[in-house]
SELUMPA-869709 format. One record per residue (C-alpha): residue number from 1; x, y, z. Coordinates in nm, 3 decimals, padded with zeros to 5 digits. Layout:
N
   zado         X         Y         Z
    NUM         X         Y         Z
...
END
This chain:
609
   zado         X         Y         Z
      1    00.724   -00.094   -01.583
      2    00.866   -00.402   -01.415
      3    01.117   -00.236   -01.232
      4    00.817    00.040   -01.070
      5    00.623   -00.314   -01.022
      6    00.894   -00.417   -00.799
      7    00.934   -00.101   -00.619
      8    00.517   -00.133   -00.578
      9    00.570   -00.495   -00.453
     10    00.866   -00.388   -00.140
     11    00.610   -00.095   -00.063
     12    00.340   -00.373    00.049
     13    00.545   -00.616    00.186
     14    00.720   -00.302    00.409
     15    00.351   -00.182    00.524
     16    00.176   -00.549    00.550
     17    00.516   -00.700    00.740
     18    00.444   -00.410    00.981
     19    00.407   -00.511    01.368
     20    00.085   -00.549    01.460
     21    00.106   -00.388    01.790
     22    00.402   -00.182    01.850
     23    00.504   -00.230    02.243
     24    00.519    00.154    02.334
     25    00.331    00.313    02.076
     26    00.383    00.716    02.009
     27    00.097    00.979    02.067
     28   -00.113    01.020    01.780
     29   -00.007    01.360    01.750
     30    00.350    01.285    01.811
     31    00.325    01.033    01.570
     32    00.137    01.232    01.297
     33    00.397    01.578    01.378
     34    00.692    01.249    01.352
     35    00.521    01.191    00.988
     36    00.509    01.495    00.876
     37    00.866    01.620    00.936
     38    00.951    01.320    00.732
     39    00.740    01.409    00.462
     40    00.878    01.761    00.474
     41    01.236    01.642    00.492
     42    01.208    01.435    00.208
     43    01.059    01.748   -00.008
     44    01.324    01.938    00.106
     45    01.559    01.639   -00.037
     46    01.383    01.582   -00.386
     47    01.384    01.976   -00.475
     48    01.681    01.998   -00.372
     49    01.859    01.660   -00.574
     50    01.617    01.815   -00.823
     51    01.726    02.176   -00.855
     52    02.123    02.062   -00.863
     53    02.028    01.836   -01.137
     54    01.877    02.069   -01.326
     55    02.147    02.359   -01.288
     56    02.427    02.076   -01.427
     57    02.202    01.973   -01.695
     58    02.296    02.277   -01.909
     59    02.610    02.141   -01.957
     60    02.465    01.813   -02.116
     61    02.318    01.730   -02.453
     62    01.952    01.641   -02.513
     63    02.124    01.266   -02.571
     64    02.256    01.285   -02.230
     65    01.976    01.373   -02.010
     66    01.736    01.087   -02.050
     67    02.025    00.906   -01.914
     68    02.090    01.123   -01.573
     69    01.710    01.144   -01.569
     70    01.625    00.795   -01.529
     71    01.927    00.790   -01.262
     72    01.777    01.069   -01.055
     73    01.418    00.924   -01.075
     74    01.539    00.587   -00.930
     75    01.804    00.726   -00.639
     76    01.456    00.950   -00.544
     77    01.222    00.644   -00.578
     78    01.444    00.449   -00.347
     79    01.465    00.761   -00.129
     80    01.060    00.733   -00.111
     81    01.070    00.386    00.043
     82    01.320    00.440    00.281
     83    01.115    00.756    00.431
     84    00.782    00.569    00.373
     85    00.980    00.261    00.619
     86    01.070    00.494    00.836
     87    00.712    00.652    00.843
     88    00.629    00.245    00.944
     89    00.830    00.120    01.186
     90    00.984    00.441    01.321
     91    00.634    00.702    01.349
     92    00.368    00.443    01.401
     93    00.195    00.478    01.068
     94    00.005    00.206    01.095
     95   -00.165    00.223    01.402
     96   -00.215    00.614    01.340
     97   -00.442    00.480    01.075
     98   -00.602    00.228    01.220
     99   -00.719    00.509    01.479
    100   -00.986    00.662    01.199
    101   -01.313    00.521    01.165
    102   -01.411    00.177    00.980
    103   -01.066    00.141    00.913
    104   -00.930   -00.113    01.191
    105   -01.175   -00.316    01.063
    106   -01.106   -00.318    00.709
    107   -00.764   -00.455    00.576
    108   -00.853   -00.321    00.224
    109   -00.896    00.050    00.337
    110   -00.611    00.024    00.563
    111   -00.360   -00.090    00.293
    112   -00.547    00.194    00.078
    113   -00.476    00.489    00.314
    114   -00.107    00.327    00.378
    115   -00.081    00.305    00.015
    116   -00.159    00.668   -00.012
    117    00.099    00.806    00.182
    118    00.410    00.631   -00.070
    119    00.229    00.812   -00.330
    120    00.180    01.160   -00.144
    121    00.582    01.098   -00.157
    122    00.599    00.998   -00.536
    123    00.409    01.329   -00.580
    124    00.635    01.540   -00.422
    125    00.880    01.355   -00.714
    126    00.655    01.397   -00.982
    127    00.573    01.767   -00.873
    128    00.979    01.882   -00.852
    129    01.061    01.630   -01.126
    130    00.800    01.825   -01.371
    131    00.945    02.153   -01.241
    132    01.276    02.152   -01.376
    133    01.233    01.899   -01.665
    134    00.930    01.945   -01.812
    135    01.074    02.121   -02.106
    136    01.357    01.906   -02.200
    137    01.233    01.528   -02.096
    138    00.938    01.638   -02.293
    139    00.719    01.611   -02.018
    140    00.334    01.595   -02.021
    141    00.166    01.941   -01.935
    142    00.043    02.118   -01.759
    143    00.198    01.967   -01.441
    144   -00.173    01.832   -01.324
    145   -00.243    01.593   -01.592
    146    00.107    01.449   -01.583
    147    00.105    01.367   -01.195
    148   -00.286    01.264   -01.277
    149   -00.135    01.024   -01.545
    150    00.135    00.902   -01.340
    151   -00.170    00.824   -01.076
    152   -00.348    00.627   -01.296
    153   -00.028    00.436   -01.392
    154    00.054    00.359   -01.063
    155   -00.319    00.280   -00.946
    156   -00.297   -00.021   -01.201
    157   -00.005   -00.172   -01.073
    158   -00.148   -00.169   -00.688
    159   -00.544   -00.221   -00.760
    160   -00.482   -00.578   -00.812
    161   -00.343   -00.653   -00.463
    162   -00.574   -00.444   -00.322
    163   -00.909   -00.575   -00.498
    164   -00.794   -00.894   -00.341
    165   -00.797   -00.740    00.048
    166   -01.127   -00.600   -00.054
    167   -01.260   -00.916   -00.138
    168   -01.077   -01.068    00.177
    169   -01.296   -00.798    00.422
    170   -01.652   -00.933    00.238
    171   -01.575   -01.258    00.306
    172   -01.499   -01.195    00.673
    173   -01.798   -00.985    00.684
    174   -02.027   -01.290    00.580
    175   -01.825   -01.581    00.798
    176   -01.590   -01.407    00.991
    177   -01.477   -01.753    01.167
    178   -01.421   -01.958    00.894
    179   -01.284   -01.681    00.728
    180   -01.021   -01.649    01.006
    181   -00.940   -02.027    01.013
    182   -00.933   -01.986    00.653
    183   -00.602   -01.780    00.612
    184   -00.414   -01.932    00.893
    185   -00.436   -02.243    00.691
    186   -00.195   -02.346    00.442
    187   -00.481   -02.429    00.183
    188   -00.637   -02.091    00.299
    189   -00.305   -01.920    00.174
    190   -00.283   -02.125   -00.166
    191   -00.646   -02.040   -00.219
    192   -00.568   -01.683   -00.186
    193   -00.246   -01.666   -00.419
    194   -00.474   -01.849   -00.662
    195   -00.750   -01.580   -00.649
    196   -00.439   -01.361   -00.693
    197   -00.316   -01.511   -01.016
    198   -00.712   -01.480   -01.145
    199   -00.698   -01.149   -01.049
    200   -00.364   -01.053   -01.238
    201   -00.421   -01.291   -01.571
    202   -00.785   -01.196   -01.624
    203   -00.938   -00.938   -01.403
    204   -00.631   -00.671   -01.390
    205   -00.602   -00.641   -01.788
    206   -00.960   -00.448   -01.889
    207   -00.895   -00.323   -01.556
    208   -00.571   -00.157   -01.657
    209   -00.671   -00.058   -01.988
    210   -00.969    00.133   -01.810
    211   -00.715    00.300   -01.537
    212   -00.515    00.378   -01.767
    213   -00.770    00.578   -02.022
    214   -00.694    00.378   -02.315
    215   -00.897    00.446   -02.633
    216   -00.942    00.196   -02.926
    217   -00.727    00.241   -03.250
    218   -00.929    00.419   -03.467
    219   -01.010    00.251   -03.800
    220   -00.716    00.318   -04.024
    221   -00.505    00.118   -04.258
    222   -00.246    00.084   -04.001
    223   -00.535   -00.101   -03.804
    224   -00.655   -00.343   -04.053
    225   -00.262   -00.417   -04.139
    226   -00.242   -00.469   -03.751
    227   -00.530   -00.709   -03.756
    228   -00.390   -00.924   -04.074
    229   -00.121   -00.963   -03.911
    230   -00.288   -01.155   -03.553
    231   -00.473   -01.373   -03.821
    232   -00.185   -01.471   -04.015
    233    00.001   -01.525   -03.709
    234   -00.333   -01.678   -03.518
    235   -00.329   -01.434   -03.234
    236   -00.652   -01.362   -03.089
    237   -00.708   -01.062   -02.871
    238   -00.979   -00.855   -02.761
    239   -00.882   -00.499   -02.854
    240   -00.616   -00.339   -03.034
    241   -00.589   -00.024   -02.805
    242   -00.377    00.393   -02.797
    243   -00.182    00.423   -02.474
    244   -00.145    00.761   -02.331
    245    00.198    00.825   -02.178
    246    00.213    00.836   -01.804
    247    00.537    01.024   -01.934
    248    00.590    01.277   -02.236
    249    00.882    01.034   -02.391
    250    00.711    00.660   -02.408
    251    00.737    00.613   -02.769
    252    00.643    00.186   -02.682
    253    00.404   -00.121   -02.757
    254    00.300   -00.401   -02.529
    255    00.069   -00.697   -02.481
    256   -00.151   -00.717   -02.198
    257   -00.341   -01.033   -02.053
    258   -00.252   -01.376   -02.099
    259   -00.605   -01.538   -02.217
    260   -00.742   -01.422   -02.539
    261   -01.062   -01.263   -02.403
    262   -00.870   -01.046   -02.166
    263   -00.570   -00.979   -02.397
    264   -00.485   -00.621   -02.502
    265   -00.235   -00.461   -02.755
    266   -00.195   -00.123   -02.668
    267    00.043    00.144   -02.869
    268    00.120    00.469   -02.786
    269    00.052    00.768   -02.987
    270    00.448    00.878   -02.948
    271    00.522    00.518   -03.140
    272    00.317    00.549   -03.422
    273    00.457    00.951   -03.424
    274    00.785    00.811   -03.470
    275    00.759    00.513   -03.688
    276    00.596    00.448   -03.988
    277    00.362    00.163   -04.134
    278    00.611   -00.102   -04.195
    279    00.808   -00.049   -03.860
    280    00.505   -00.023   -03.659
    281    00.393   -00.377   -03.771
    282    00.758   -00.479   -03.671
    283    00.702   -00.403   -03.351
    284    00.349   -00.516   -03.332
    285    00.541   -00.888   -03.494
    286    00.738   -00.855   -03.215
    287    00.457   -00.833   -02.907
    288    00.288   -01.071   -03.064
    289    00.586   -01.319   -03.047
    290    00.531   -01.272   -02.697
    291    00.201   -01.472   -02.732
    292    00.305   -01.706   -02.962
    293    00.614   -01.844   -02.753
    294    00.332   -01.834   -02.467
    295    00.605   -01.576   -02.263
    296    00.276   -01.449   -02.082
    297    00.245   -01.771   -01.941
    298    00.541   -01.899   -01.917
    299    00.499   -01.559   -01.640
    300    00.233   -01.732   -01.438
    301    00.468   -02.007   -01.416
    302    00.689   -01.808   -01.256
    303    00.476   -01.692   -01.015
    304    00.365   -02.000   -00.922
    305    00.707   -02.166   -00.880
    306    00.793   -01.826   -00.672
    307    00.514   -01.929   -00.406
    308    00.586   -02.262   -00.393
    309    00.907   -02.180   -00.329
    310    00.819   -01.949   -00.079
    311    00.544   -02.122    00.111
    312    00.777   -02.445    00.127
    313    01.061   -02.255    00.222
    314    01.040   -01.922    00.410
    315    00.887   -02.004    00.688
    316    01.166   -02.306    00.726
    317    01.452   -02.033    00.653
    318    01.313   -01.791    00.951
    319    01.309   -02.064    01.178
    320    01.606   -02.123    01.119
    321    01.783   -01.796    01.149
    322    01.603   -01.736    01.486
    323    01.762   -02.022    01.635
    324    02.141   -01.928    01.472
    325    02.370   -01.782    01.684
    326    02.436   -01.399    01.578
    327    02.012   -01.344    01.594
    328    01.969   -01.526    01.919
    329    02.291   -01.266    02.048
    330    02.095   -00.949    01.916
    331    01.758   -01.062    01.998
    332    01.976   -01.124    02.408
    333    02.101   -00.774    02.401
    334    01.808   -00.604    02.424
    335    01.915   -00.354    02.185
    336    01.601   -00.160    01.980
    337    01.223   -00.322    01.981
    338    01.217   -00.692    01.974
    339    00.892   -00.672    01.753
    340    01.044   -00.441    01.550
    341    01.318   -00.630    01.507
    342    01.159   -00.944    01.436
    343    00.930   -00.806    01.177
    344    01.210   -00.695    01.005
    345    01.374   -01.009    01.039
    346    01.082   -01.178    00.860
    347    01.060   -00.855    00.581
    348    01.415   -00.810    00.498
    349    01.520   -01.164    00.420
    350    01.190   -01.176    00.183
    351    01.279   -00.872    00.006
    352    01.609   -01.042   -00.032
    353    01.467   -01.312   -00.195
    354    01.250   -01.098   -00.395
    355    01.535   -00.884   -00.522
    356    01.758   -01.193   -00.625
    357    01.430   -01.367   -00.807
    358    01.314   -01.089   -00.993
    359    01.661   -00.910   -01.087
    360    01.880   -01.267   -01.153
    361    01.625   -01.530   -01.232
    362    01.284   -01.376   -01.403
    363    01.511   -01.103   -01.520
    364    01.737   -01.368   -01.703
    365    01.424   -01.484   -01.869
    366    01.276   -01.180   -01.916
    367    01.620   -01.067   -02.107
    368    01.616   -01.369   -02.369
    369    01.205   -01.344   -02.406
    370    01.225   -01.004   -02.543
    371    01.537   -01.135   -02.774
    372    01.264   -01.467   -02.855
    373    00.961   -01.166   -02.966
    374    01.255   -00.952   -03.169
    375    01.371   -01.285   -03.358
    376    00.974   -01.342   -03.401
    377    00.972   -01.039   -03.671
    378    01.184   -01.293   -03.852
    379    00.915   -01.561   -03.932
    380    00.782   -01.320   -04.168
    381    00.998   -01.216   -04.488
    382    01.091   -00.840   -04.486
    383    00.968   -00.760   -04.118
    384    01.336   -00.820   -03.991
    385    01.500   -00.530   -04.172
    386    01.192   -00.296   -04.023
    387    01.257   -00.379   -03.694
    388    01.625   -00.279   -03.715
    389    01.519    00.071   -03.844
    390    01.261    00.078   -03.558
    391    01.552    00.013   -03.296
    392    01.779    00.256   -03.423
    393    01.537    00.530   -03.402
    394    01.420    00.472   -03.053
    395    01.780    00.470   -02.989
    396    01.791    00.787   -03.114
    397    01.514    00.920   -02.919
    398    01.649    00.793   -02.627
    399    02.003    00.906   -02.621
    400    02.258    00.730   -02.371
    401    01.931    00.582   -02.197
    402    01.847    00.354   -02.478
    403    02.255    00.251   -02.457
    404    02.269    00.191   -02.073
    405    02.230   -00.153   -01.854
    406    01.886   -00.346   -01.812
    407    01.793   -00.596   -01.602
    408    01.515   -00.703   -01.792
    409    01.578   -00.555   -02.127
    410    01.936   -00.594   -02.342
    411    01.974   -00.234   -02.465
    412    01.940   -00.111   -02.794
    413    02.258   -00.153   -02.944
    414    02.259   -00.504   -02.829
    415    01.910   -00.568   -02.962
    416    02.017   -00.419   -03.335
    417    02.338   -00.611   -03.305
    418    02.157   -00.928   -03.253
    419    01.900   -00.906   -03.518
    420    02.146   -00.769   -03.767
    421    02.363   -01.119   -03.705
    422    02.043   -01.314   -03.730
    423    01.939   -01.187   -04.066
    424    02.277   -01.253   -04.141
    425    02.268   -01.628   -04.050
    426    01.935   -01.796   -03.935
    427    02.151   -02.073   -03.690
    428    02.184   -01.776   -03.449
    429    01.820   -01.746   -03.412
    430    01.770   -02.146   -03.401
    431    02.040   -02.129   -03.131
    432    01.887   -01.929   -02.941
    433    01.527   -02.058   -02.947
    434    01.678   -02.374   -02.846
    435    01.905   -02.242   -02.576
    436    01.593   -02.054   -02.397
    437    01.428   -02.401   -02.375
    438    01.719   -02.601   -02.266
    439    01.703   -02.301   -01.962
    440    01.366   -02.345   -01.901
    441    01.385   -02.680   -01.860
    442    01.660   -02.646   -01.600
    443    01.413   -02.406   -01.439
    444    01.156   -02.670   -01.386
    445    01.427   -02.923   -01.320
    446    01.548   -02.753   -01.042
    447    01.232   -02.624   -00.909
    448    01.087   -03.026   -00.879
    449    01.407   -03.140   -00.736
    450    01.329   -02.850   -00.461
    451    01.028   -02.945   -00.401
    452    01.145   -03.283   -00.287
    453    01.296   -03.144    00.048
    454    01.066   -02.865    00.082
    455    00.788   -03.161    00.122
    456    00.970   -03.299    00.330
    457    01.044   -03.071    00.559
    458    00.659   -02.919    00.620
    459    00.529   -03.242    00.649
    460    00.803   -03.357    00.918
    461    00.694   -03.036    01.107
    462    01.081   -02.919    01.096
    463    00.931   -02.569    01.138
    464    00.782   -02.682    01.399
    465    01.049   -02.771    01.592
    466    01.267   -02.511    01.482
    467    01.027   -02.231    01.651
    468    01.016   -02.442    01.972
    469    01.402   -02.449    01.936
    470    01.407   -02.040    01.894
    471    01.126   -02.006    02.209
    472    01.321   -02.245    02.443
    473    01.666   -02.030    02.383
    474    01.421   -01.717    02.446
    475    01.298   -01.806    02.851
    476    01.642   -02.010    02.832
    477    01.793   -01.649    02.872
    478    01.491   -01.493    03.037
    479    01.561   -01.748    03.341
    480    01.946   -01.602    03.389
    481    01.809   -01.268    03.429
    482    01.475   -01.340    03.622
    483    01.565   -01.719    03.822
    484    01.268   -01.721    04.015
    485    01.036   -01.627    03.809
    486    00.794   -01.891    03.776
    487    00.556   -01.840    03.515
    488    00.863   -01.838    03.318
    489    00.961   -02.177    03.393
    490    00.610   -02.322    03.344
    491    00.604   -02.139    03.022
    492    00.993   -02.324    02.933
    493    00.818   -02.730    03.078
    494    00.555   -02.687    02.855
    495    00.781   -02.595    02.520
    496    01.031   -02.889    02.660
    497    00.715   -03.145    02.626
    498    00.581   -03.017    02.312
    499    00.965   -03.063    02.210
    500    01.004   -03.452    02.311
    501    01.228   -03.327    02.601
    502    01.055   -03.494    02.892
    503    01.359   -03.501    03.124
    504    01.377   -03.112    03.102
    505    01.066   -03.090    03.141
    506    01.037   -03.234    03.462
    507    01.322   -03.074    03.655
    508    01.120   -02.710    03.503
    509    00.820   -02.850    03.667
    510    01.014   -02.880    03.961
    511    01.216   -02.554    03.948
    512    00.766   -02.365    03.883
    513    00.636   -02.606    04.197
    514    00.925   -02.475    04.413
    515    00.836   -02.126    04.311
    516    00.500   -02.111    04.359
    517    00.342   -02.458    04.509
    518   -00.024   -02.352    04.527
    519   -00.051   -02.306    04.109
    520   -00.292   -02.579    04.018
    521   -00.169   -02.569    03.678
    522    00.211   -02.635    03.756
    523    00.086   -02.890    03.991
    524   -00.140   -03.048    03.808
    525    00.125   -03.108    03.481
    526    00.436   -03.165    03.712
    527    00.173   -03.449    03.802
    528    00.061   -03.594    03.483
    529    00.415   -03.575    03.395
    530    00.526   -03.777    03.658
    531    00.252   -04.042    03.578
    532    00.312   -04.097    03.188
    533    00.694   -03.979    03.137
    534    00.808   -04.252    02.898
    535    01.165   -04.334    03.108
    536    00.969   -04.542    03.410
    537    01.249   -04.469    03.646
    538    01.126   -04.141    03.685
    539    00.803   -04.227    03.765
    540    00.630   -04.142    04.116
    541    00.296   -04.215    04.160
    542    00.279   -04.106    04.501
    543    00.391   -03.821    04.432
    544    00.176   -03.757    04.137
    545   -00.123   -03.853    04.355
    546   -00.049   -03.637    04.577
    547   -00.001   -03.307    04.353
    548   -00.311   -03.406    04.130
    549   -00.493   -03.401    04.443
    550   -00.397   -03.076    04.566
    551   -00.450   -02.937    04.220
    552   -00.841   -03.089    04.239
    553   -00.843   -02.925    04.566
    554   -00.760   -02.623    04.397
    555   -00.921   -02.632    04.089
    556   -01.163   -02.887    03.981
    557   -01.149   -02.834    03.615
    558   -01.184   -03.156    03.381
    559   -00.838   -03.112    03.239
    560   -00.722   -03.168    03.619
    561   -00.976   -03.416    03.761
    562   -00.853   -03.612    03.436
    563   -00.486   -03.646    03.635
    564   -00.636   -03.716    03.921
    565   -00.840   -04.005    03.803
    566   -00.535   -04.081    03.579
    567   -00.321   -04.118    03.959
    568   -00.615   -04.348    04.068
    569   -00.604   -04.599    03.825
    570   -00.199   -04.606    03.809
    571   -00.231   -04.670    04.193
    572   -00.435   -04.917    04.114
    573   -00.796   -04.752    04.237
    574   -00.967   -04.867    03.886
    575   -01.274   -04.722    04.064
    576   -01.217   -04.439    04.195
    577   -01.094   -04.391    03.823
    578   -01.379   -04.487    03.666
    579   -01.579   -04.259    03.890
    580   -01.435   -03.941    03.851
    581   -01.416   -04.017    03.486
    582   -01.850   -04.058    03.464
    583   -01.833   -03.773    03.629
    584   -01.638   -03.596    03.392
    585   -01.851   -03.706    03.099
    586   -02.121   -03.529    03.324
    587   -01.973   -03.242    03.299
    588   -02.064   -02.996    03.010
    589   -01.739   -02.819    03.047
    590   -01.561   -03.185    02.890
    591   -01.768   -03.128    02.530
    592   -01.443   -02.950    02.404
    593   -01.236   -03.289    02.515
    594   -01.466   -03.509    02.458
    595   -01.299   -03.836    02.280
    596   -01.006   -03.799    02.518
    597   -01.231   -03.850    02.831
    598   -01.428   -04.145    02.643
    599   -01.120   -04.351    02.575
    600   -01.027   -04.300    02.962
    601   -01.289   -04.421    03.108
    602   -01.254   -04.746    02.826
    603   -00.924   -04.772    02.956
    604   -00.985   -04.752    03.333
    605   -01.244   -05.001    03.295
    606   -01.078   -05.283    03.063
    607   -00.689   -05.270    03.116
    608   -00.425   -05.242    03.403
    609   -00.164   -04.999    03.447
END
């Protein structure tokens, strides 16, 4: 499940990352015939990968399948998102959509009908997958009701994110302004990873358990043995629940929600087919370890870190890599889509980032929680021997699948290795208990110390800079190919002053005046620039009078009768200052500015230049 989670997760950040205006966008039929010889290519591709599968598999055992059938589901799944990317950024997906009714307006309906078309593509995998393997991989049937329960699977790992752009489009219904302002604020994008995690811990579990058609354990023994077991181990939940297989082999148990009155045990029917009483409360011990050591919330840590991480830090890192060297030479070249480029500049590095988090760091933890919940079926006496017998036949049911590599799982001979050597001698579970917290207190070590720069750096406005850095090397290079262009060196004097780079500034004023001497907005800046630059042996009042008095000639607007009066009063004309600057406060056009003008006139009238 974590592994489809993560596929799930690269889907959305591929569609969301997704330019929001494409430069030269396609026809809508050229872009929907573009979409649709994708979609065929790729069914061509799955049946066939399928079909040659399927002709080698006679040579294989039933243990050896499971194994090659895992492989082939993953090499198609990653197959999927490379089509569905190039359905994005190479066929205009997007903005086909946003061509149908309601939709452009509506970021939850959008992502919905985006979503759609990855799964018309898992389908196709589902459909060709059934096919040829139905029989063997003990797939559900008919064909219908297993790509309807691999639906409802997948609609519970994607409902979450998008119950949360839902909610997004209400809100900007009801206040679409502060709405806005809302989510280009950094508290406006905590607030929203916060509804996220509410979402995910307590919303998304009787959520999931509803998606996913799960029925309540009927009363049994095996139920009531279930149930002593929470009390004597104080676990509260809300239901103990069957799970029907998305899949015809899921012989599994697993814990759902981190809060008691959202949490969920849920067993499949193929489990208790397979196991009887004793090793089914083994396993139940063992999900239920998961609660005790507080793994589901150690989880939300995680998450939480993650952002942090990533709000302190990503935006920092992108700024960066604009401004290095080999992306400042590619963005130059003018090779491909510059949008397209730089929204894959932003997406790629984050799935990066996702990949090494989830597969190396939560995956590490992930690994030595599930070893914590199998060493939990050792607190109580017997329960350790079950669980062994449990292993080995899953491992037996799942053939050279159960024996192969897992990021977030050690396999099954590992597993039954490791308990057998902790019945054996108890140290090796105290060991290991202590071990896990000695790591997760590195964790948080590391994370705080990281947060120390990370602070830093936002608060120093480093990003900041760094962008102004990236846009100055951008009409830096514009100006070689197009010298007299000069909106384009306006454009460069204003970055330069936001930058602290005065100097430059001025000789770009210069270079836009030359150009074109009748733009009241080069003159009026090359002006104020001339009255306040901070080295005084570049000042020229004279000069400044004279271009802030062209530019009023031009264009009275406040922001340039303010440089005029400005030249006034540095020329020593306190009242022809003042005057222009009553008038300004006159003016309803100033309400926008309006402290700024105030403390003007308060300093034409009581100090000296």
């Amino acid at each position: 499940m974590y592994q489809t989670l993560i596929f799930y997760i690269i889907v959305i950040l591929i569609y969301t990352a997704r330019p929001e205006q494409p430069p030269e966008l396609l026809q809508p039929g050229h872009s929907l015939a573009l979409i649709l010889a994708l979609g065929g290519f790729f069914f061509w591709l799955v049946r066939k990968r399928c079909r040659h599968l399927s002709q080698n598999a006679h040579q294989l055992s039933d243990a050896q399948l499971p194994a090659l059938y895992d492989r082939l589901q993953m090499q198609l799944q990653i197959g999927a998102i490379i089509i569905f990317a190039g359905m994005v950024y190479g066929a205009d997906l997007g903005p086909l959509i946003e061509l149908l009714p309601l939709v452009s307006k509506s970021e939850g309906f959008n992502n919905l009908l985006g979503l759609s078309v990855f799964f018309l593509l898992q389908i196709f995998i589902w459909r060709e997958s059934h096919n040829y393997f139905a029989e063997r991989i003990l797939l559900i049937r008919p064909r219908p009701a297993y790509i309807k329960a691999r639906l409802r699977f997948a609609s519970g790992l994607v409902v979450p994110w998008l119950s949360i752009l839902f909610i997004i489009d209400l809100f900007s219904l009801w206040m679409p302004q502060t709405m806005q302002q809302a989510l280009l604020h950094p508290l406006g994008e905590m607030a929203l990873f916060i509804l996220f995690l509410f979402i995910l811990t307590v919303a998304a579990p009787p959520l999931l358990v509803h998606l996913w058609q799960c029925k309540k354990l009927p009363d049994s023994p095996l139920r009531q043995a279930i149930i002593n077991l929470c009390r004597q181990q104080q676990v509260n939940y809300r239901e103990i629940m069957l799970w029907p297989p998305f899949e015809g082999r899921m012989a599994t148990a697993a814990v759902v929600g981190a809060f008691p009155f959202s949490r969920y045990l849920l067993i499949t029917p193929d489990l208790l087919r397979l196991l009887n009483g004793e090793e089914v409360i083994a396993v139940m011990s063992h999900e239920l370890g998961h609660v005790r050591y507080r793994h589901l919330l150690f989880f939300i840590l995680f998450f939480l870190t993650f952002f942090l991480f990533n709000f302190l830090y990503f935006d920092l890192g992108i700024a960066w890599l604009l401004t290095t060297t080999p992306v400042s030479t590619l963005l130059n070249s003018g090779i491909g889509d510059q949008k397209i480029f730089l929204s894959l500049l932003e997406i790629l590095p984050l799935l990066l980032l996702y990949l090494l988090f989830f597969r190396y760091i939560f995956g590490f933890f992930l690994r030595n929680f599930e070893r914590q919940a199998d060493l939990a079926s050792l607190d109580l006496p017997g329960l350790g021997p079950y669980l062994v017998s449990a292993f080995e036949k899953l491992g037996f049911l799942l053939g050279q699948a159960g024996e192969k590599p897992n990021w977030h799982h050690f396999n099954i001979p590992q597993r039954i290795a490791f308990l057998k050597a902790a019945l054996a001698n108890p140290q090796i579970a105290k060991k290991h208990h202590q071990r896990l917290r000695k790591s997760l207190l590195i964790y948080l070590l590391v994370f705080l110390l990281l947060l120390i720069p990370g602070t830093y750096w936002q608060q120093t406005g480093t990003v900041r800079q760094l962008n102004y850095r990236y846009l100055c090397q951008r009409l830096e290079h514009l100006l070689k190919e197009k010298p007299q262009e000069a909106s384009i060196w306006f454009a460069l004097s204003s970055l330069y002053i936001e930058n602290g780079k005065e100097k430059k500034a001025l000789n770009a004023l210069h270079q836009a005046r030359d150009l074109n001497p009748e733009d009241p907005e080069t003159l009026n800046n090359l002006a104020w620039l001339l009255l306040t630059i901070k080295d005084k042996t570049l000042r020229d009042y004279a000069l400044a009078f004279q271009l802030a008095y062209k530019a009023a000639t031009l264009n009275r607007s406040p922001h340039i009768l303010d440089t005029l009066a400005e030249a006034h009063w540095r020329r020593g004309d306190a009242a022809a200052a003042i005057a222009l600057a009553e008038e300004l406060l006159k003016d309803p056009e100033t309400t926008d500015n309006l402290d700024h003008y105030i403390r003007q006139l308060e300093k034409f009238k009581l100090t000296r230049p």
